[in-house]
N, C-alpha and C positions, 0 to 999 in steps of 0.2 A: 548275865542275869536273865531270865524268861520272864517272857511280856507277859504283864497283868494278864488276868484272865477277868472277861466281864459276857454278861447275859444278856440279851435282849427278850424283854419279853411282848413279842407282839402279837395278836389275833389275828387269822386271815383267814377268810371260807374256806371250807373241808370241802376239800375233793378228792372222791372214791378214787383207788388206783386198781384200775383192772389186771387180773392177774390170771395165770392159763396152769391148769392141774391137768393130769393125765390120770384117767380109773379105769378098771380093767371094764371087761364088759359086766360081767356079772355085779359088782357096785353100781356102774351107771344105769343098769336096769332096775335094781333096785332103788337107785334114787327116783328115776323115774315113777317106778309105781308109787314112792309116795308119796312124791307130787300128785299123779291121777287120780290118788285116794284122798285127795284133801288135806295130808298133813302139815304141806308145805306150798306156797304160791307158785314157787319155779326151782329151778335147779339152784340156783342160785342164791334161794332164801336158805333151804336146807345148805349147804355150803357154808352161807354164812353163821348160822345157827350151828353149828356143828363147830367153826372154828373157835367163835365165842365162847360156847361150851367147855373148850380145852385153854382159853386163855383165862378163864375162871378156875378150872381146875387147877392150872398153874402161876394161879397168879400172886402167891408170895414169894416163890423162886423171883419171878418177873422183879416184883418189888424191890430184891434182895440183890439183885444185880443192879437196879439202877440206882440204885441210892451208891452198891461199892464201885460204878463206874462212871459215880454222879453226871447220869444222863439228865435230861430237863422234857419232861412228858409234855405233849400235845403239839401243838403246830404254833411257828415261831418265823416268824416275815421279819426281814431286814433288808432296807432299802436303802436309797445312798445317802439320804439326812444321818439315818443310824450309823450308817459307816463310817460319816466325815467326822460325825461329832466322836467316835469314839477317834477316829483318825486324831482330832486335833486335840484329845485328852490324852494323847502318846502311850495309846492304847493299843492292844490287839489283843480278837476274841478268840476263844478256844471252844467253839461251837461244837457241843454234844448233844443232840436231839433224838427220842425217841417216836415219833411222828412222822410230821413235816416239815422242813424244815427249806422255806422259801424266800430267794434273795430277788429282789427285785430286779427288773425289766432297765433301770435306770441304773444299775450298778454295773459299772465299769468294769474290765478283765484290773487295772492299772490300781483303783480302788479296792479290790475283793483280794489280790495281795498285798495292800499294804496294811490289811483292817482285819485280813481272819487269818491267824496263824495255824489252825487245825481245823477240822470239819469232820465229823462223826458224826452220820445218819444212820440209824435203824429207822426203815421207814421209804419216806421219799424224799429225793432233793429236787423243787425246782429252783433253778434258775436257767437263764440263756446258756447256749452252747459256748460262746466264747471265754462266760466266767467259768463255767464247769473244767473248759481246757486249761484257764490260767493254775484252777488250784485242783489238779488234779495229783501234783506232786504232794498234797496236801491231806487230801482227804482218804479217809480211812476205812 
């Protein structure tokens, strides 16, 4: 029989995750000019401005997928209270996040397998190095 499935829904500071594009020359020039012409602060606002743009344009597909592979939007912290309690409700989680999705400093490799049985991030994962190796048979 498959382990309950249960949610945590915790809040934790947003932090940007920097990310590296390649443009030929002829785009990066034109980003550049306009930037120099005032349309945008830096390379980087137009970038962001541009990506937004297209996750607006696509964003009932977006919707559409998360709801059929009921992911859980935004950023969602679980730390090892979270994990014991679900531990000691003979529980494990089937963590789907479209965000962030960040396991705490305090959580064990020994606790993070016996408390999340999957781990699906669109987005970012933090957590330590050594929980990442314990459930990396795990994540998807």
């Amino acid at each position: 029989m498959p382990a309950r499935s249960a949610t945590l829904n915790r809040t934790a500071k947003a932090v940007d995750e920097k990310i590296t594009i390649n443009l030929g020359h002829v785009d990066l020039g034109q980003v550049d000019l306009l930037v120099q012409e005032g349309f945008y602060a830096n390379r980087s606002d137009l970038i962001r401005t541009a990506i937004r743009n297209q996750l607006v344009a696509h964003g009932e597909a977006v919707r559409q997928v998360v709801s059929r592979k009921a992911l859980v939007l935004g950023i969602h912290h679980y730390t090892a209270a979270d994990l014991r309690a679900v531990e000691a409700a003979g529980q494990t989680l089937q963590i789907k996040v479209l965000g962030l999705a960040s396991i705490a400093s305090d959580v064990t490799p020994a606790l993070a397998l016996a408390t999340i049985e999957s781990l699906t991030v669109l987005g970012a994962l933090h957590a330590s190095t050594a929980v990442k190796a314990a459930l990396a048979q795990r994540i998807s």
